[in-house]
C-alpha positions as CSV (number, residue, x, y, z in Angstrom):
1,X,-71.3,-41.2,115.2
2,X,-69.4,-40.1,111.9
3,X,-71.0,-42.9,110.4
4,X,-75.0,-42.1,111.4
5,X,-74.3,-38.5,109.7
6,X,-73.0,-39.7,106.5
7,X,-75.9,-42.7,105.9
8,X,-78.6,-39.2,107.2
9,X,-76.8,-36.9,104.8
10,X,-77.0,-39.4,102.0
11,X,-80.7,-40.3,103.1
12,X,-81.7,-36.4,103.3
13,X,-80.1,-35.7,99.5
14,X,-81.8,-38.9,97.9
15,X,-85.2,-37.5,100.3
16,X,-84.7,-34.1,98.2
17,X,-84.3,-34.7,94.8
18,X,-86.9,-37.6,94.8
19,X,-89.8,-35.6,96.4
20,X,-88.6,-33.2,94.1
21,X,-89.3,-35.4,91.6
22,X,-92.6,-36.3,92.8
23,X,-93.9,-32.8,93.6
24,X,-93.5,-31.4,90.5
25,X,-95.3,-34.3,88.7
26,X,-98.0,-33.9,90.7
27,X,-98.1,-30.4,89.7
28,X,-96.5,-28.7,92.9
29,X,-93.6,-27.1,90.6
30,X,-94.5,-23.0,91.5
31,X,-93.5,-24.5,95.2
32,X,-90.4,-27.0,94.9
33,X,-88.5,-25.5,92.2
34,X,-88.0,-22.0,94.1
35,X,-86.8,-24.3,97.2
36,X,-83.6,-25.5,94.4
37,X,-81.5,-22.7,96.3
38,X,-82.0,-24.2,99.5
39,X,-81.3,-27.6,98.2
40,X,-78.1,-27.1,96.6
41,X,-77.0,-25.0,100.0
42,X,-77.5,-27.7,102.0
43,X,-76.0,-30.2,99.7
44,X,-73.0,-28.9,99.9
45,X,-72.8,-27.6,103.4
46,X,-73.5,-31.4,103.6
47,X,-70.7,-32.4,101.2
48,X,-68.2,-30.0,102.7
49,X,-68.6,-31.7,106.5
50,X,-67.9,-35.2,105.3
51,X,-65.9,-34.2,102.8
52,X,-63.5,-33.6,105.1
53,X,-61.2,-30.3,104.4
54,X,-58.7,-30.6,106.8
55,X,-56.4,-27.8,105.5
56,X,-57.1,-24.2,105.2
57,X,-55.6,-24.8,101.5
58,X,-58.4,-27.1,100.8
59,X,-61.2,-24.5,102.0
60,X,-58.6,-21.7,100.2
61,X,-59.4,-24.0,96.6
62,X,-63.2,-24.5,97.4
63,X,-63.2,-20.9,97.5
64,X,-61.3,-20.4,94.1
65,X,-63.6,-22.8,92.8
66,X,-66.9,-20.3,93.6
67,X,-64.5,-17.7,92.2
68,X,-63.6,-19.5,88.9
69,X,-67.4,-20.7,88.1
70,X,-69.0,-17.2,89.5
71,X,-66.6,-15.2,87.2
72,X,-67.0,-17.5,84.0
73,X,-70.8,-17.1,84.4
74,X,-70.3,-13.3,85.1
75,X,-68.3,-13.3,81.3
76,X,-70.8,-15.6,79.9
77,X,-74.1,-13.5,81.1
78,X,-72.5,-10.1,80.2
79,X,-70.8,-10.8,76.9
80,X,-72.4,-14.0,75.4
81,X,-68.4,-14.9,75.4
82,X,-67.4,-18.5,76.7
83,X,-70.7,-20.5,76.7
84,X,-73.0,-18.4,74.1
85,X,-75.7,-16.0,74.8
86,X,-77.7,-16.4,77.8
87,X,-79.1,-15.1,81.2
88,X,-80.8,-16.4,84.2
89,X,-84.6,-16.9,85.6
90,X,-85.1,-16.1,89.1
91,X,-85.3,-20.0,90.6
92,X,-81.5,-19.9,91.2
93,X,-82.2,-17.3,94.0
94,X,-80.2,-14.0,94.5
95,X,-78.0,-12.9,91.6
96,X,-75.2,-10.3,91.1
97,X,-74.3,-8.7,87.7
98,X,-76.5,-11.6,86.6
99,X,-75.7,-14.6,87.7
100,X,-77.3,-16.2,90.5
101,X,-74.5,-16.8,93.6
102,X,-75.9,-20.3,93.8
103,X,-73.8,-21.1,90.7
104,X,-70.8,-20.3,92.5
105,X,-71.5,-23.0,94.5
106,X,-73.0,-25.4,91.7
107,X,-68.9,-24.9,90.4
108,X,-67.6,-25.6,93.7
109,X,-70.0,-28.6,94.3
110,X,-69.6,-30.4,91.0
111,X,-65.8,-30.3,90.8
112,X,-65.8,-31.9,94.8
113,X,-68.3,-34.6,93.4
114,X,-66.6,-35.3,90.7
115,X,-63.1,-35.0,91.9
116,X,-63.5,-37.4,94.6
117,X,-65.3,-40.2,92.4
118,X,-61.8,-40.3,90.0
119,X,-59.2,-39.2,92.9
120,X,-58.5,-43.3,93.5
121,X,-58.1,-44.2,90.2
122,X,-54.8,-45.1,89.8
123,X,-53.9,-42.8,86.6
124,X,-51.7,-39.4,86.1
125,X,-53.9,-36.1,87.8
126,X,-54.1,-35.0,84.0
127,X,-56.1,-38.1,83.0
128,X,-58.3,-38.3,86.4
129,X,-59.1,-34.3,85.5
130,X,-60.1,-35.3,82.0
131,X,-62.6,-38.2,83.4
132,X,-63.7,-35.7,86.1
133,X,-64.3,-33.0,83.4
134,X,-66.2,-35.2,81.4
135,X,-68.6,-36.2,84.7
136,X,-69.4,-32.6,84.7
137,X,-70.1,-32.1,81.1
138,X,-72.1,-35.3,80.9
139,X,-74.6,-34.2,83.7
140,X,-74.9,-30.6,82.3
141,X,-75.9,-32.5,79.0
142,X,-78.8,-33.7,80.9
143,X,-79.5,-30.3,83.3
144,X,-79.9,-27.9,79.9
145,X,-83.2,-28.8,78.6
146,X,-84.8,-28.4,81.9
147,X,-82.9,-25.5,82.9
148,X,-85.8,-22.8,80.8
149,X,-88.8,-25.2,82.3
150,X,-87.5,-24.1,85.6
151,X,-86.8,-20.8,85.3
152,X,-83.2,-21.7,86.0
153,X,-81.7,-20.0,82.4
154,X,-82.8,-19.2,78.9
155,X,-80.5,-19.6,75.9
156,X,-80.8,-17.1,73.3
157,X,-80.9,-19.2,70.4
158,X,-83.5,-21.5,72.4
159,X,-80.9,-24.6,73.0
160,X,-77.3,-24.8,74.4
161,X,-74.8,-24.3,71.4
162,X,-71.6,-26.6,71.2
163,X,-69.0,-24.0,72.9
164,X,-71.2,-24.4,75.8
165,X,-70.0,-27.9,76.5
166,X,-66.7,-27.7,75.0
167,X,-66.2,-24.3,77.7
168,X,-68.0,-26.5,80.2
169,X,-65.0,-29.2,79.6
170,X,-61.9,-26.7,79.9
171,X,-63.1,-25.1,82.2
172,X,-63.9,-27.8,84.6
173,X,-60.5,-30.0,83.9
174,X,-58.9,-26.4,84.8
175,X,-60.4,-26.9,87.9
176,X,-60.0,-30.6,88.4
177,X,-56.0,-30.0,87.9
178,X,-56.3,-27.4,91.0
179,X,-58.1,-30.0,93.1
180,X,-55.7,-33.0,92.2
181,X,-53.5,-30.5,93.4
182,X,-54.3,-29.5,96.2
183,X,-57.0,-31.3,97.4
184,X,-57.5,-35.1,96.6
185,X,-59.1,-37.9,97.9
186,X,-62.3,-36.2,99.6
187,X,-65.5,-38.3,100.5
188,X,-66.0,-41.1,98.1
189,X,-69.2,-42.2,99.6
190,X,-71.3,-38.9,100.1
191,X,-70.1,-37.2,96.6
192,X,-71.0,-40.2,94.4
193,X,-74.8,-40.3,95.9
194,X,-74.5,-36.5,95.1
195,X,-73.9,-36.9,92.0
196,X,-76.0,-39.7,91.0
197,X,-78.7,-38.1,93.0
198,X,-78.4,-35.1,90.6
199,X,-78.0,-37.2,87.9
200,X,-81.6,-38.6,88.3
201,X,-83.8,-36.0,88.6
202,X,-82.1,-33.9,85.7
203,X,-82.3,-37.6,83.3
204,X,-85.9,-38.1,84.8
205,X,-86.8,-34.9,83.4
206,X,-84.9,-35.4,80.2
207,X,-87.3,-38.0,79.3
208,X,-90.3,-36.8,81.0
Protein backbone atom coordinates (compact mmCIF):
# COMPACT_ATOMS: atom_id res chain seq x y z
CA UNK A 1 0.00 0.00 0.00
CA UNK A 2 2.99 2.34 1.09
CA UNK A 3 4.29 1.72 -2.23
CA UNK A 4 0.94 2.76 -4.44
CA UNK A 5 1.10 6.22 -2.44
CA UNK A 6 4.67 7.02 -3.06
CA UNK A 7 4.50 6.12 -7.17
CA UNK A 8 0.70 8.54 -6.83
CA UNK A 9 2.53 11.24 -4.84
CA UNK A 10 5.36 11.29 -7.32
CA UNK A 11 2.87 10.99 -10.32
CA UNK A 12 0.55 13.99 -8.73
CA UNK A 13 3.82 16.39 -8.31
CA UNK A 14 5.29 15.56 -11.92
CA UNK A 15 1.09 16.05 -13.00
CA UNK A 16 1.48 19.74 -11.32
CA UNK A 17 4.36 21.29 -12.43
CA UNK A 18 4.02 19.93 -16.00
CA UNK A 19 0.38 21.21 -16.56
CA UNK A 20 1.76 24.01 -15.03
CA UNK A 21 3.95 24.28 -17.57
CA UNK A 22 1.51 23.82 -20.22
CA UNK A 23 -1.13 26.17 -19.03
CA UNK A 24 0.74 28.98 -18.78
CA UNK A 25 2.06 28.64 -22.37
CA UNK A 26 -1.02 28.42 -23.59
CA UNK A 27 -1.75 31.55 -21.97
CA UNK A 28 -3.78 30.34 -18.86
CA UNK A 29 -1.10 32.05 -16.35
CA UNK A 30 -3.93 34.66 -14.49
CA UNK A 31 -5.29 30.96 -13.42
CA UNK A 32 -2.34 28.50 -12.54
CA UNK A 33 0.04 30.73 -11.12
CA UNK A 34 -2.28 31.90 -8.14
CA UNK A 35 -2.94 27.97 -7.60
CA UNK A 36 1.39 27.93 -6.68
CA UNK A 37 0.15 28.16 -2.88
CA UNK A 38 -1.77 25.21 -3.21
CA UNK A 39 0.83 23.41 -5.00
CA UNK A 40 3.62 23.82 -2.79
CA UNK A 41 1.08 22.82 0.33
CA UNK A 42 0.42 19.79 -1.04
CA UNK A 43 3.92 19.04 -1.97
CA UNK A 44 4.99 18.99 1.08
CA UNK A 45 2.14 17.68 3.04
CA UNK A 46 3.13 15.02 0.41
CA UNK A 47 6.88 15.02 1.25
CA UNK A 48 6.28 15.10 5.01
CA UNK A 49 3.96 11.54 4.89
CA UNK A 50 6.64 9.60 3.03
CA UNK A 51 9.17 11.33 4.33
CA UNK A 52 8.78 9.62 7.20
CA UNK A 53 9.22 11.80 10.64
CA UNK A 54 9.15 9.33 13.11
CA UNK A 55 10.23 11.57 16.06
CA UNK A 56 8.64 14.51 17.54
CA UNK A 57 12.36 15.94 17.19
CA UNK A 58 12.16 15.57 13.46
CA UNK A 59 8.65 17.48 13.22
CA UNK A 60 10.34 19.89 16.22
CA UNK A 61 13.35 20.75 13.22
CA UNK A 62 10.71 20.96 10.38
CA UNK A 63 9.22 23.52 12.44
CA UNK A 64 12.54 25.49 13.17
CA UNK A 65 13.08 25.23 9.60
CA UNK A 66 9.63 27.48 8.81
CA UNK A 67 10.95 29.49 11.65
CA UNK A 68 14.54 30.06 10.25
CA UNK A 69 13.39 30.78 6.49
CA UNK A 70 10.11 32.84 7.69
CA UNK A 71 12.31 35.12 9.98
CA UNK A 72 15.22 35.57 7.31
CA UNK A 73 12.55 36.67 4.83
CA UNK A 74 10.91 38.83 7.57
CA UNK A 75 14.78 40.69 7.96
CA UNK A 76 15.21 40.66 4.30
CA UNK A 77 11.56 42.31 3.31
CA UNK A 78 11.79 44.88 6.28
CA UNK A 79 15.39 45.95 6.13
CA UNK A 80 16.79 45.14 2.61
CA UNK A 81 19.48 43.31 5.22
CA UNK A 82 20.61 39.64 4.21
CA UNK A 83 19.45 39.07 0.63
CA UNK A 84 19.08 42.94 -0.76
CA UNK A 85 16.12 45.01 -1.15
CA UNK A 86 12.95 43.35 -2.02
CA UNK A 87 9.23 42.50 -1.32
CA UNK A 88 6.65 40.21 -2.45
CA UNK A 89 3.58 40.01 -5.24
CA UNK A 90 0.53 38.51 -4.11
CA UNK A 91 0.88 34.85 -6.03
CA UNK A 92 2.65 33.36 -2.86
CA UNK A 93 -0.77 33.67 -1.04
CA UNK A 94 -1.31 35.15 2.46
CA UNK A 95 1.65 37.17 3.89
CA UNK A 96 2.54 38.53 7.37
CA UNK A 97 4.84 41.62 7.92
CA UNK A 98 5.49 40.89 4.30
CA UNK A 99 6.42 37.79 3.50
CA UNK A 100 4.07 35.31 2.28
CA UNK A 101 3.79 32.16 4.95
CA UNK A 102 4.20 29.83 1.93
CA UNK A 103 7.95 30.70 2.11
CA UNK A 104 8.17 29.25 5.47
CA UNK A 105 7.31 26.23 4.00
CA UNK A 106 9.39 26.71 0.65
CA UNK A 107 12.56 26.76 3.62
CA UNK A 108 11.27 23.79 5.17
CA UNK A 109 10.62 21.96 1.82
CA UNK A 110 13.89 22.67 0.14
CA UNK A 111 16.18 21.79 3.01
CA UNK A 112 14.06 18.01 3.33
CA UNK A 113 14.65 17.73 -0.60
CA UNK A 114 17.76 18.45 -0.45
CA UNK A 115 18.82 16.91 2.77
CA UNK A 116 17.63 13.60 1.88
CA UNK A 117 19.31 13.49 -1.83
CA UNK A 118 23.12 13.96 0.09
CA UNK A 119 22.13 12.18 3.59
CA UNK A 120 23.66 8.64 1.99
CA UNK A 121 26.69 10.01 0.80
CA UNK A 122 29.20 8.58 2.63
CA UNK A 123 31.11 12.06 3.70
CA UNK A 124 31.35 14.22 7.11
CA UNK A 125 27.57 16.12 7.85
CA UNK A 126 29.74 19.36 7.13
CA UNK A 127 30.48 18.40 3.58
CA UNK A 128 26.85 16.68 2.83
CA UNK A 129 25.46 20.36 4.17
CA UNK A 130 27.76 22.12 1.83
CA UNK A 131 26.51 19.89 -1.35
CA UNK A 132 22.85 20.26 0.10
CA UNK A 133 23.40 24.09 0.39
CA UNK A 134 24.58 24.29 -2.97
CA UNK A 135 21.28 22.18 -4.32
CA UNK A 136 19.35 25.00 -2.90
CA UNK A 137 21.24 27.83 -4.26
CA UNK A 138 21.53 26.31 -7.66
CA UNK A 139 17.67 25.93 -8.09
CA UNK A 140 17.08 29.57 -6.63
CA UNK A 141 19.56 30.60 -9.54
CA UNK A 142 16.98 29.31 -11.78
CA UNK A 143 13.59 30.46 -9.66
CA UNK A 144 14.79 34.46 -9.70
CA UNK A 145 14.12 35.56 -13.06
CA UNK A 146 10.71 34.16 -13.11
CA UNK A 147 9.99 35.05 -9.64
CA UNK A 148 8.67 39.22 -10.98
CA UNK A 149 6.79 37.34 -14.13
CA UNK A 150 4.84 35.66 -11.57
CA UNK A 151 4.08 38.09 -9.21
CA UNK A 152 6.05 35.87 -6.77
CA UNK A 153 8.76 38.97 -5.78
CA UNK A 154 10.31 42.08 -7.24
CA UNK A 155 13.97 43.06 -6.61
CA UNK A 156 14.63 46.60 -6.14
CA UNK A 157 17.50 46.98 -8.31
CA UNK A 158 15.46 44.87 -11.02
CA UNK A 159 17.77 41.47 -10.57
CA UNK A 160 18.98 39.38 -7.58
CA UNK A 161 22.32 40.90 -6.28
CA UNK A 162 25.23 38.53 -5.26
CA UNK A 163 24.55 38.51 -1.24
CA UNK A 164 21.38 37.04 -2.27
CA UNK A 165 22.96 33.81 -3.15
CA UNK A 166 25.86 33.95 -0.94
CA UNK A 167 22.87 34.48 2.16
CA UNK A 168 20.95 31.87 0.26
CA UNK A 169 24.22 29.47 0.89
CA UNK A 170 24.76 30.15 4.74
CA UNK A 171 21.80 30.18 5.39
CA UNK A 172 20.72 26.94 4.01
CA UNK A 173 24.07 24.91 5.14
CA UNK A 174 22.94 26.36 8.68
CA UNK A 175 20.11 24.47 8.20
CA UNK A 176 21.36 21.42 6.52
CA UNK A 177 23.86 20.99 9.82
CA UNK A 178 20.45 20.99 11.99
CA UNK A 179 18.94 18.26 9.74
CA UNK A 180 22.14 16.08 9.60
CA UNK A 181 21.62 16.42 13.05
CA UNK A 182 18.73 15.63 13.85
CA UNK A 183 17.04 14.33 11.15
CA UNK A 184 18.91 12.25 8.37
CA UNK A 185 18.13 9.85 5.93
CA UNK A 186 14.40 10.90 5.00
CA UNK A 187 12.67 9.73 1.62
CA UNK A 188 15.24 9.39 -1.07
CA UNK A 189 12.69 8.58 -3.69
CA UNK A 190 9.83 11.24 -3.28
CA UNK A 191 12.36 14.31 -2.42
CA UNK A 192 14.57 13.81 -5.52
CA UNK A 193 11.29 13.93 -8.01
CA UNK A 194 10.55 17.09 -5.84
CA UNK A 195 13.25 18.55 -6.55
CA UNK A 196 13.88 17.73 -10.05
CA UNK A 197 10.22 18.40 -10.63
CA UNK A 198 10.92 21.98 -9.41
CA UNK A 199 13.92 22.11 -11.05
CA UNK A 200 12.07 21.88 -14.57
CA UNK A 201 9.60 24.18 -14.64
CA UNK A 202 11.78 27.05 -13.07
CA UNK A 203 14.82 25.98 -16.02
CA UNK A 204 11.88 25.67 -18.57
CA UNK A 205 11.01 29.17 -17.85
CA UNK A 206 14.60 30.31 -17.68
CA UNK A 207 14.96 29.68 -21.27
CA UNK A 208 11.48 30.30 -22.32
Amino acid sequence: MRKHIRVAAIALIWLFHISGIIGIVLGYETWFIPKTPLTLLISFILLILLYPMGSMIKYASVLLFFAIGFFVEWIGVTYGFLFGEYYYGNNLGTKIGGVPLMMGITWSMLVLTSGAMVSKLAIPPAFKSIIGAALMVFLDFFIEPSAPTFDFWYWAIGHPPLINYISWFIISFVMHLIYHRYIKGGNLDISKHLYLAQLMFFAFFYVY
